[in-house]
C-alpha positions as CSV (number, residue, x, y, z in Angstrom):
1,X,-2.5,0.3,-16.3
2,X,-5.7,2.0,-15.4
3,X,-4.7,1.1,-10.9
4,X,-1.1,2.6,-12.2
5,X,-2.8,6.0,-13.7
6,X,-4.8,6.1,-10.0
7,X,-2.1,5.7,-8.1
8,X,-0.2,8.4,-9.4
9,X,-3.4,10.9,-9.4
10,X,-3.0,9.9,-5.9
11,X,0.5,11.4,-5.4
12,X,-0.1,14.2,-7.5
13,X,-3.3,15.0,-5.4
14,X,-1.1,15.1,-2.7
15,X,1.9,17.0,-3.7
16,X,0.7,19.0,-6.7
17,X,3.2,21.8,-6.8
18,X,6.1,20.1,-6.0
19,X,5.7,17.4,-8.3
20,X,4.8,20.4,-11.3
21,X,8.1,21.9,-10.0
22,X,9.9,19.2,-10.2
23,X,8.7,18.3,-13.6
24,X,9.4,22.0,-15.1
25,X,13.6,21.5,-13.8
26,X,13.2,18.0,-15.4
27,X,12.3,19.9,-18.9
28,X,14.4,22.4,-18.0
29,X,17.3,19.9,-17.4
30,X,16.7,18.3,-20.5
31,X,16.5,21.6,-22.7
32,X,19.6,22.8,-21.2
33,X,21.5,19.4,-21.8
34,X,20.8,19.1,-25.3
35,X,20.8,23.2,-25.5
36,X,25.0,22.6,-24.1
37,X,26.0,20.2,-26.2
38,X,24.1,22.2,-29.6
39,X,25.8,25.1,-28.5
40,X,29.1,23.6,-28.1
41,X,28.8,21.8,-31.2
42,X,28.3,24.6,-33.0
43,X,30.5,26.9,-31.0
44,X,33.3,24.6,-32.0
45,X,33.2,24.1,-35.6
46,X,32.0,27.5,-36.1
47,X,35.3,28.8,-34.5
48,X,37.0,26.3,-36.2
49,X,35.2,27.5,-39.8
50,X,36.8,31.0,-38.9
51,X,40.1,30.6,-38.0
52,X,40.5,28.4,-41.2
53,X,38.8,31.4,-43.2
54,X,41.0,33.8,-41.4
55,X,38.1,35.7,-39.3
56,X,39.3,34.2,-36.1
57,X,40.5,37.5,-34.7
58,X,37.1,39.1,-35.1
59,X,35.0,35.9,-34.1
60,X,32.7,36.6,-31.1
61,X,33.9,33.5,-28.2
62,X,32.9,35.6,-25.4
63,X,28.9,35.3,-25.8
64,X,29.0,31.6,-26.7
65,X,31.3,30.4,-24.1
66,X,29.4,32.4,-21.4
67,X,26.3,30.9,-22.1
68,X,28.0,27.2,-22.3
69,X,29.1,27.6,-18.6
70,X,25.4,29.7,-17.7
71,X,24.0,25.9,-19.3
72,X,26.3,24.0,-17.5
73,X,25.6,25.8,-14.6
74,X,22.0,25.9,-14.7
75,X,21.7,22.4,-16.2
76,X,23.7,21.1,-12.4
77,X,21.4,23.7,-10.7
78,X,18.0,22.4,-12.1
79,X,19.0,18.6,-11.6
80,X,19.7,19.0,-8.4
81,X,16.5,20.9,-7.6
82,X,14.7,18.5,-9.5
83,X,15.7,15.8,-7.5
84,X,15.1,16.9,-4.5
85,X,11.6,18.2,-5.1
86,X,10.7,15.1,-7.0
87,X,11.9,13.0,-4.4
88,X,10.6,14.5,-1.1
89,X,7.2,14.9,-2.8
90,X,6.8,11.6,-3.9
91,X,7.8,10.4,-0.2
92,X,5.4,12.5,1.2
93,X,2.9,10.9,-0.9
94,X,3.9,7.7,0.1
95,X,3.7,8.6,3.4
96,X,0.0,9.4,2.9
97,X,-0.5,6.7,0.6
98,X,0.6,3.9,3.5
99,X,-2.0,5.7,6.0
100,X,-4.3,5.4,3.5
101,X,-3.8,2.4,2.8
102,X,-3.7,1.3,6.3
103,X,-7.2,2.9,6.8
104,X,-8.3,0.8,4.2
105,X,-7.7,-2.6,5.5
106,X,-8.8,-1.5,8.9
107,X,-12.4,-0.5,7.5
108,X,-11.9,-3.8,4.8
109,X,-15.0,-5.7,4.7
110,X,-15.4,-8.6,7.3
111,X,-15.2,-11.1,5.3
112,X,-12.2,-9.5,3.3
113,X,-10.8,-8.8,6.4
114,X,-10.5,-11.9,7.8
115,X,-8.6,-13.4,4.5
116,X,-5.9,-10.5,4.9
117,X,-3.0,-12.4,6.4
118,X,-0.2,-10.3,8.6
119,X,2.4,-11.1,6.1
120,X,0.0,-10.1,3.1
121,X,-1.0,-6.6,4.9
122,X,3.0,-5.7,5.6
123,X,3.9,-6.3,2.2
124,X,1.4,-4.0,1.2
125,X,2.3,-1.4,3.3
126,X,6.1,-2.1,2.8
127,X,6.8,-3.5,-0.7
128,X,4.1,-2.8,-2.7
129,X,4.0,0.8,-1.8
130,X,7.4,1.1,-1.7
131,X,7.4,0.0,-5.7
132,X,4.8,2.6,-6.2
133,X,7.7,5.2,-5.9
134,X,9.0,4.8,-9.6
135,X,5.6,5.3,-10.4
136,X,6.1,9.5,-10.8
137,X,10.0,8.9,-10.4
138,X,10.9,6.7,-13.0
139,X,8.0,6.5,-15.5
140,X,5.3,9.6,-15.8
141,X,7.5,12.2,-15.3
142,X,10.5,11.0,-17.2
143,X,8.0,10.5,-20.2
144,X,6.2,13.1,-19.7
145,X,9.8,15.4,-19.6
146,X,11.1,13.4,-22.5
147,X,7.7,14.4,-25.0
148,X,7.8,18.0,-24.1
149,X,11.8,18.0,-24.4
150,X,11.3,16.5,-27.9
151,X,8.8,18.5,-28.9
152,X,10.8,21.7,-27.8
153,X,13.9,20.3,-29.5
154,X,11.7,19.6,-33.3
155,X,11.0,23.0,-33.0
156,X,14.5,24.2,-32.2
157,X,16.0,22.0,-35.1
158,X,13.4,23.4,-37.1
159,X,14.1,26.5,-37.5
160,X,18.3,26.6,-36.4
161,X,18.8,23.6,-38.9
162,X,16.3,22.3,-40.6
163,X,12.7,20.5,-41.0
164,X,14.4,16.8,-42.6
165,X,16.8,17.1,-39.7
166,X,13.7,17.9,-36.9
167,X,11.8,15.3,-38.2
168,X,14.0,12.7,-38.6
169,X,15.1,13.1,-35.1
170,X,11.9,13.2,-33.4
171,X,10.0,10.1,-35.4
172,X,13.4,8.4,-34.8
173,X,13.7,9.0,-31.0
174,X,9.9,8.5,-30.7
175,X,9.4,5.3,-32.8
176,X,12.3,3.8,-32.1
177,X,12.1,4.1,-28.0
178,X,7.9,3.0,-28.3
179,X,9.5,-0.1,-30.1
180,X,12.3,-0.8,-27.6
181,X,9.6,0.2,-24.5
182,X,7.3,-2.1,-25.5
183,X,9.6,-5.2,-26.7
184,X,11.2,-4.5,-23.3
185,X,8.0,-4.5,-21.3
186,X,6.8,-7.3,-23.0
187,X,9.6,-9.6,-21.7
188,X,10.3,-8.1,-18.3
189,X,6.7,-7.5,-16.9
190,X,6.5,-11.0,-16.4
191,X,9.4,-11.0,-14.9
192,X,9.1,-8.3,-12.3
193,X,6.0,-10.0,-11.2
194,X,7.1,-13.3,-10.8
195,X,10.6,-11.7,-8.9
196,X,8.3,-9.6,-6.7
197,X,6.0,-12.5,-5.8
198,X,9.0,-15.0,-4.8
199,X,10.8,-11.9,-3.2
200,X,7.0,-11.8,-0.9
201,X,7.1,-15.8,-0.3
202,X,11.0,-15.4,0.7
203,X,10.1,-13.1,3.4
204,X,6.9,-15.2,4.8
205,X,9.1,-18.2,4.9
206,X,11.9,-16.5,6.5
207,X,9.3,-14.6,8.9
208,X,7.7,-18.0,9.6
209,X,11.3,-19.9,10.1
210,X,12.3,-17.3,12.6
211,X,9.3,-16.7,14.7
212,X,7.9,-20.6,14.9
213,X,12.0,-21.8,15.0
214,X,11.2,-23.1,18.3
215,X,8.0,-25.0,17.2
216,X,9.8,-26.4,14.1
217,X,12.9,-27.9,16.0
218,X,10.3,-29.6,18.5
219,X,8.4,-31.0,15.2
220,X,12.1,-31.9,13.6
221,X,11.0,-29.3,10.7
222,X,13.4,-26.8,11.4
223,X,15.7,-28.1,8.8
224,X,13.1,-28.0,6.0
225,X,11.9,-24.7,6.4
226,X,15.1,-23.2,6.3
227,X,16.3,-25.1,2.9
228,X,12.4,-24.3,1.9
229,X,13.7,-20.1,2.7
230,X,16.9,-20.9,0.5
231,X,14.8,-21.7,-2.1
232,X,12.8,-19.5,-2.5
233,X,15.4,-17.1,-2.0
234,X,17.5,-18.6,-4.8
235,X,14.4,-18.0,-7.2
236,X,13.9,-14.7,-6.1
237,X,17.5,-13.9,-7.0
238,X,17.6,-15.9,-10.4
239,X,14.4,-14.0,-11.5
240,X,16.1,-11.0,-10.4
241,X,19.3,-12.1,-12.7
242,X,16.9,-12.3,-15.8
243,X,15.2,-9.0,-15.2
244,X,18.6,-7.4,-15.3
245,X,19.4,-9.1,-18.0
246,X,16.9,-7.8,-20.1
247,X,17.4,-4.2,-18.5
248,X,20.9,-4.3,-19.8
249,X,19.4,-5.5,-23.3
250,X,17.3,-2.3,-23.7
251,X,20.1,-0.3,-22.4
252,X,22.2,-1.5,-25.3
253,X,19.2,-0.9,-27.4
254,X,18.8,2.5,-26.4
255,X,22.7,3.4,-26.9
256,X,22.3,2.3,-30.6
257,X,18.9,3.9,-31.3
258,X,20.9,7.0,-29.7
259,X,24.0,6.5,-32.3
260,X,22.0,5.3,-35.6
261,X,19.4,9.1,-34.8
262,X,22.7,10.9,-33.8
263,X,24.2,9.4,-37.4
264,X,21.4,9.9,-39.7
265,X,21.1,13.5,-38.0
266,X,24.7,13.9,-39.0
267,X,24.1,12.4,-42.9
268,X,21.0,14.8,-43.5
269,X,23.1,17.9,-42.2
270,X,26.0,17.3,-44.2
271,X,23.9,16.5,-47.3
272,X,22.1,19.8,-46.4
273,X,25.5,21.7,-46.2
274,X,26.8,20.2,-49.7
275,X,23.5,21.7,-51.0
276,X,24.3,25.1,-49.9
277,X,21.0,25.1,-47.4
278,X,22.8,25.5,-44.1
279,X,26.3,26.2,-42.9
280,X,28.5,23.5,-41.5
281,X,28.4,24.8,-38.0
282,X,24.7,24.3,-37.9
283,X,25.2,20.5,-39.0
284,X,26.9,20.4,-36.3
285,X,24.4,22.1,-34.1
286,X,22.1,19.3,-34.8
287,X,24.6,16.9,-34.2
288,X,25.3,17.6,-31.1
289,X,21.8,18.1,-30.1
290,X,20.6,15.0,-31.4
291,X,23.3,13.0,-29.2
292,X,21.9,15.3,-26.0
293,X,18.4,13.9,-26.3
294,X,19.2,10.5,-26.0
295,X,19.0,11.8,-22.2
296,X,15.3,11.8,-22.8
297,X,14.9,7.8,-23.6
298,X,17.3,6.9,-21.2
299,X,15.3,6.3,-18.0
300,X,13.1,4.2,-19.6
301,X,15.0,1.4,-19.6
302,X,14.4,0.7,-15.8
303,X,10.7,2.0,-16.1
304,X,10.1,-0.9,-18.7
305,X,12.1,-3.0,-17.0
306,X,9.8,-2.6,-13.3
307,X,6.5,-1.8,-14.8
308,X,5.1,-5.3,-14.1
309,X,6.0,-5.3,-10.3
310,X,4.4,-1.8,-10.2
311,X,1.7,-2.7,-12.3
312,X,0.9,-5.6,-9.9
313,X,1.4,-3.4,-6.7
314,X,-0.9,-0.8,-8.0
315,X,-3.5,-3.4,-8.5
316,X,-3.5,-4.4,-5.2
317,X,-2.8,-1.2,-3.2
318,X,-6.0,0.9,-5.2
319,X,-8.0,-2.6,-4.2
320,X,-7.1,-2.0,-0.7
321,X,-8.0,1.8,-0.4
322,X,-11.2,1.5,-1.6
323,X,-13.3,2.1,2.0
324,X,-16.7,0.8,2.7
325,X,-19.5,3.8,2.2
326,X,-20.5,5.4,5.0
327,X,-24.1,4.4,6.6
328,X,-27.0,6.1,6.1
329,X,-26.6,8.4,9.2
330,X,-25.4,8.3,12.5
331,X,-27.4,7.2,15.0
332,X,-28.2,9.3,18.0
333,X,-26.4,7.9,21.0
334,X,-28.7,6.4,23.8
335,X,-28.1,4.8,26.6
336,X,-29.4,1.1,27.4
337,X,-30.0,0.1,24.1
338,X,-32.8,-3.2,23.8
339,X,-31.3,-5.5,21.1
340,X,-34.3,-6.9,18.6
341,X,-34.6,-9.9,16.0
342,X,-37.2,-10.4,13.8
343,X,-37.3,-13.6,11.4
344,X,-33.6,-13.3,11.0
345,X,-32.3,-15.4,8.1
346,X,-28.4,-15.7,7.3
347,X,-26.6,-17.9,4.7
348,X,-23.1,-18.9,4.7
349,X,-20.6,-16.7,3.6
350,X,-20.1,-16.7,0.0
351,X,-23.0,-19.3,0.0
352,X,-26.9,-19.5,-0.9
353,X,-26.9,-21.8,2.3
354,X,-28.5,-20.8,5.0
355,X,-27.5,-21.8,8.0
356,X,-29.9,-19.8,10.2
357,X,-33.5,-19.8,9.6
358,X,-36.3,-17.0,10.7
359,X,-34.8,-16.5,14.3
360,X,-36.5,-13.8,16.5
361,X,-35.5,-13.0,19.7
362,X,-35.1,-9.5,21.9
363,X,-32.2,-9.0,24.7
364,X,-33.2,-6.1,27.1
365,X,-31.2,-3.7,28.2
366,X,-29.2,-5.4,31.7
367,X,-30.4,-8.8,30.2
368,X,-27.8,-11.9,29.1
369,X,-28.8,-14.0,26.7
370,X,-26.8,-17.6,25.6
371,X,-27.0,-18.8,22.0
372,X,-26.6,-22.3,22.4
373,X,-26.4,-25.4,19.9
374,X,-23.9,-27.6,18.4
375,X,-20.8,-26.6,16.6
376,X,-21.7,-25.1,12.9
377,X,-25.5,-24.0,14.0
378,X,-24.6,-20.5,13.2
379,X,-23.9,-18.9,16.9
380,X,-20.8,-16.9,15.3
381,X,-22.5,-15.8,12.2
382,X,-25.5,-14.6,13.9
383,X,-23.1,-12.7,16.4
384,X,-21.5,-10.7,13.7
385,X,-24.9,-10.1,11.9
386,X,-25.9,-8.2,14.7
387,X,-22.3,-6.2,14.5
388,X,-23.2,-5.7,11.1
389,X,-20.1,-7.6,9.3
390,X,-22.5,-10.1,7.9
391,X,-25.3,-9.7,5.3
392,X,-28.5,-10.9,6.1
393,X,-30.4,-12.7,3.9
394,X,-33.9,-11.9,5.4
395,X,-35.7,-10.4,8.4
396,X,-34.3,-7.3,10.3
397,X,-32.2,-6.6,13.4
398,X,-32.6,-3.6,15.2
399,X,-30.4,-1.5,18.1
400,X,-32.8,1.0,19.7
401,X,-35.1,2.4,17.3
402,X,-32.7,1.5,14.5
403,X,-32.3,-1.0,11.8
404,X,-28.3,-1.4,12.4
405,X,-28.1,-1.2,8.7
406,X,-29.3,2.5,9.3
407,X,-26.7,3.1,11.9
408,X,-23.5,4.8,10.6
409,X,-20.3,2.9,11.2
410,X,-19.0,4.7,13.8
411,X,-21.8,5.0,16.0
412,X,-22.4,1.2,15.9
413,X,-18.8,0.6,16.9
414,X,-19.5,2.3,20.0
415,X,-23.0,1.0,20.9
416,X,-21.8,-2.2,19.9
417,X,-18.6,-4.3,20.8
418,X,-17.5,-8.5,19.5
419,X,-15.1,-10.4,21.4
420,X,-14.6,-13.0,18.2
421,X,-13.2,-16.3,19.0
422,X,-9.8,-15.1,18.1
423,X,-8.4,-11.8,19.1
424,X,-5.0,-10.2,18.1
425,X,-2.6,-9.2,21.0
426,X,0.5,-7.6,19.4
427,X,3.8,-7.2,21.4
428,X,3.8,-4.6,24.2
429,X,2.7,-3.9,27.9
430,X,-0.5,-5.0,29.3
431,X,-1.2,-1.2,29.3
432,X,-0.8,-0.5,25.6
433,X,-3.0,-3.6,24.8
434,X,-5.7,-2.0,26.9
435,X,-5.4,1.5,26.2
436,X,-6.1,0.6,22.9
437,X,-9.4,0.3,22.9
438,X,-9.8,3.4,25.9
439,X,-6.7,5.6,25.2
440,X,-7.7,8.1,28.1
441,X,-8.4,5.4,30.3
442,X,-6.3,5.9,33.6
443,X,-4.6,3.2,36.0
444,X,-6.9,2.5,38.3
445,X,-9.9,2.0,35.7
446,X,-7.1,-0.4,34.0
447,X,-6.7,-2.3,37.5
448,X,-10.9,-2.3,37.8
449,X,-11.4,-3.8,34.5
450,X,-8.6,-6.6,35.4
451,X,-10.2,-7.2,38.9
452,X,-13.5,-7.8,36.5
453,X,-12.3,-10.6,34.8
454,X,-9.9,-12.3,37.5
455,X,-6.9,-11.3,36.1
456,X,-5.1,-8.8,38.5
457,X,-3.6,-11.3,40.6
458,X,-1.8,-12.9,38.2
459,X,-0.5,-9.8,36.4
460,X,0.5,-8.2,40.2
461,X,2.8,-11.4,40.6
462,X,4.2,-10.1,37.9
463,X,5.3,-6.2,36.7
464,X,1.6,-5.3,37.2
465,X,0.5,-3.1,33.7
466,X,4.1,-3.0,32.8
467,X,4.3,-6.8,32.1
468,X,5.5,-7.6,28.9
469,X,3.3,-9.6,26.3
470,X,4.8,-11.0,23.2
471,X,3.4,-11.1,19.7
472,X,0.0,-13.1,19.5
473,X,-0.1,-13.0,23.2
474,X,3.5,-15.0,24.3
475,X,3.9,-15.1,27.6
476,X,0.1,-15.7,29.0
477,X,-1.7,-18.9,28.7
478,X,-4.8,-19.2,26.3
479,X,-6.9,-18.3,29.1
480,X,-4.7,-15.6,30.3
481,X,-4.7,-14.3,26.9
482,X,-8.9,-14.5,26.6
483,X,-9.0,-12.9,29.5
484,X,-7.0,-9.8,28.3
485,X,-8.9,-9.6,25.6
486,X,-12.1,-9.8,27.1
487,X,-10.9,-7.0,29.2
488,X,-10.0,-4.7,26.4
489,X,-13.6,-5.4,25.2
490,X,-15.1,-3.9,28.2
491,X,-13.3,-0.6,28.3
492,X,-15.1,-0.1,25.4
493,X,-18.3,0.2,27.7
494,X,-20.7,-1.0,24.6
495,X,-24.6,-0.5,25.4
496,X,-24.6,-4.3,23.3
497,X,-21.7,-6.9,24.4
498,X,-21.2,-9.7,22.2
499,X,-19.2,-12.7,23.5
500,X,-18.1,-15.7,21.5
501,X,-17.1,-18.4,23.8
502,X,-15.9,-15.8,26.1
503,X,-14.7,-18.1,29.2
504,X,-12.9,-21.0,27.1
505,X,-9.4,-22.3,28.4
506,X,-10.7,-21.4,32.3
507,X,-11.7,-23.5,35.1
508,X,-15.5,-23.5,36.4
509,X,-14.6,-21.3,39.2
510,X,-12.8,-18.6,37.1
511,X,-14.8,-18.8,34.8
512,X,-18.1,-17.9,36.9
513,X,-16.1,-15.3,38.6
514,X,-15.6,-13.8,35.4
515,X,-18.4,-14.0,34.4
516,X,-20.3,-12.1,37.3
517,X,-17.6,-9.7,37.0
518,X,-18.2,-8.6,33.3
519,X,-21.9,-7.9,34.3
520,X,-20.8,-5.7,37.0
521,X,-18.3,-3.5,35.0
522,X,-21.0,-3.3,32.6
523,X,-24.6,-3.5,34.5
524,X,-27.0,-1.8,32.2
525,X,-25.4,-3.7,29.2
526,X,-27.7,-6.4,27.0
527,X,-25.0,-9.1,26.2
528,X,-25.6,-12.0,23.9
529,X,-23.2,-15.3,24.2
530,X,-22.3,-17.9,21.9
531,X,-22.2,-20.3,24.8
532,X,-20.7,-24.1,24.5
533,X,-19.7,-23.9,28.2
534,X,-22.0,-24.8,30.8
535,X,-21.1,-22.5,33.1
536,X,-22.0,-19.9,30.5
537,X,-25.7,-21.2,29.6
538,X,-25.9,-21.2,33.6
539,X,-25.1,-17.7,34.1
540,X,-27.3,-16.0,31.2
541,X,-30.8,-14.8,32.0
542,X,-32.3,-17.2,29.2
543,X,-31.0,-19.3,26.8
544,X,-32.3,-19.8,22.6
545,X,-30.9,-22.6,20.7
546,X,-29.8,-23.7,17.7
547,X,-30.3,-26.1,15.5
């Protein structure tokens, strides 16, 4: 409950005055329903009281019929203005909350990051925040309205009918909608989480059956998956069943809580009339009334009935804003930047293992350096030590003058670029998957970097920067696709390259080629390789290995 209290300080920090706006017309729209039906309780058997005593001729209808229309009036007025303000503002905050959120898993952790499937990010960004919306619409502020409407109302019957009248209405609207809330909430939360989870593992399968369909005919799998998406489909929708099911139940509830206050208002008052303490047109009033404010209970019968699914969302969406803090300071930015290691020690992730032991080595500005050794020695790890998205255990790595602890985020990610062993391509032009790493980068420096790594001829047999990539890089071959990549890393123009298997999937010849063409785009730059290719060990300056 705590994540669900954050997430809508969130909202409200973003839309503060709409959301109090709104939240005033929802009191107001409240007051003025249970104000209407009082008033033309009362109007009614008042008139009725006078025409049977034979006043009817001097009893005042103009005053309390006006106002009954000015509170029908107003009541249509306020809940339309509600809506609208309590609505855009809590899209608005969504809106914010999805760039947020987005931010987050960008500047995740790298070890967080790289257990933060495709599917699990979009649902984060789609269905959990989208479940966040009932957060302000369908459970503070209807609460919130429903107290301060109840409280205005106690005070009303108070003193227009009566304290046993007040109080009966209030502990019996209260009491008997915490019961109902919480017997509610207590069988659908589990619900609404398990609907939500098999609503999120319907849409992986069917994401998976439709983009590897091809892949899962070839395998004769095709079949399987799609009967394996009609299950969990058919789960998602029985789940669903039940939690409506017990939505209905409270709504039943909540119609006879509303009938045995609105009949226990109606005993006290007449009891009150046959003692001479009020007249009957004010036992009425409270009638009336007490039958308006079961207006105030009744959205909480879909707020109990979602609160686990938002519960569960808000969990995970406040896990995912939380940002790494900012380093120390930024560095100053300098220009051919000498890489140092001092008795670097690194254990494996989530692990008191080490898997690299006091290694010390320097790269020089204009220098390449291969880090060779078998599969598992650590060349990756040690690669993203020195981009700072692993801890290390002992020793000290320095950029410049700099610890790159020391260096603030932002200043290392331009000194210092990885080319991991797997790199995303999304769907789009060869232009929009190089541009973004150099937005401002024009068509000709595009064409220079593809020269670089021996990929411009095969894109100009094609539709040149135009040539359309599919998601994960469809359309290119593996080494087409490395390539690409490689080339994004080098519009960075880091003053520290660092290359994990950089030339794997191409022949000697290409590869070499590429090679010598990464060191001219980027002459002055020290660049450290996790080499398994001989070609690679062949063209760095020096080689240190691994055990």
């Amino acid at each position: 409950m705590i994540s669900l209290w954050q997430v809508f300080l969130t909202i409200q920090r973003e839309q503060p005055v709409a959301l109090l706006r709104g939240a005033l017309l929802s009191v107001a729209v409240l007051v003025m329903g249970a104000a209407l039906l009082g008033l033309s309780g009362w109007f009614i058997t008042a008139a009725a009281a006078a025409g049977l005593a034979g006043v009817g001729a001097v009893f005042d209808v103009f005053r309390p019929s006006a106002m009954v229309r000015f509170l029908a009036l107003g009541r249509a007025a306020a809940r339309y203005g509600e809506r609208v303000l309590t609505h855009d503002a809590t899209l608005r905050a969504l809106e914010v909350l999805r760039l947020r959120l987005l931010g987050g898993l960008l500047a995740a952790p790298y070890a967080r990051m790289v257990r933060i499937r495709g599917a699990q990010a979009l649902n984060r960004l789609t269905a959990d925040v989208d479940a966040l919306d009932g957060v302000s619409l369908r459970l503070v502020l209807p609460v919130m309205a429903g107290l301060v409407t109840q409280l205005i109302a106690f005070v009303a019957l108070w003193a227009l009918v009566g304290l046993p009248v007040a109080v009966w209405v209030l502990l019996g609207y209260l009491a008997g909608m915490a019961a109902i809330f919480w017997q509610t909430m207590r069988r659908a939360a589990p619900l609404s989480r398990r609907a939500e989870v098999a609503a999120q593992a319907f849409r992986s399968r069917l994401i998976d059956l439709i983009r590897a369909r091809a892949d899962l005919r070839v395998y004769g799998r095709l079949a399987a998956q799609a009967e394996a998406t009609r299950a969990a489909d058919m789960k998602r929708i029985d789940l669903r069943r039940e939690q409506d099911h017990a939505e209905r139940l409270a709504g039943a509830a909540i119609q006879m809580l509303g009938a045995v206050v609105a009949g226990g208002s109606l005993w006290i008052g007449i009891t009150m009339v046959q003692a001479g303490v009020i007249a009957p047109a004010f036992a009425a009033l409270g009638f009336f009334a007490t039958l308006a404010l079961a207006e105030t209970i009744a959205p909480l019968r879909r707020a109990a009935s979602e609160i686990g699914r938002m519960v569960e969302a808000a969990r995970r969406v406040s896990r995912d804003l939380a940002t790494p803090a900012p380093g120390a300071g930024e560095a100053v930015a300098q220009s051919a930047l000498p890489l140092v290691l001092e008795g670097v020690t690194l254990h494996r992730p989530r692990s008191e293992t080490a898997i690299v032991t006091d290694m010390s080595f320097a790269v020089a500005a204009g220098e390449t350096l291969a880090l060779t050794g078998p599969s598992g020695s650590g060349k990756s790890t040690l690669l993203l030590a020195v981009a700072q998205l692993h801890s290390v255990a002992a020793g000290r790595i320095t950029l410049g003058d700099l610890s790159v602890e020391d260096w603030g985020a932002q200043a290392l990610r331009q000194s210092v670029t990885l080319l991991p062993q797997r790199s995303a391509l999304m769907s789009g032009t060869v232009r929009e998957a190089l541009r973004l790493a150099a937005p401002d980068s024009d068509d000709a420096v595009l064409w220079q970097v593809l020269e670089a790594v021996q990929l411009a001829g095969t894109l100009r047999a094609r539709e040149g920067l135009e040539t359309h990539i599919g998601a994960r890089g469809a359309g290119l071959s593996g080494g087409e696709a490395r390539r690409l990549t490689l080339a994004r890393a080098l519009l960075r123009r880091p003053d520290v390259l660092l290359l994990d298997e950089p030339t794997e999937g191409l022949d000697e010849e290409t590869a070499l080629k590429a090679l010598n063409g990464i060191r001219g785009f980027l002459p002055e730059a020290a660049i450290l390789i996790a080499a398994h290719q001989a070609v690679e060990i062949g063209f760095s300056d020096r080689a240190v290995g691994l055990k």
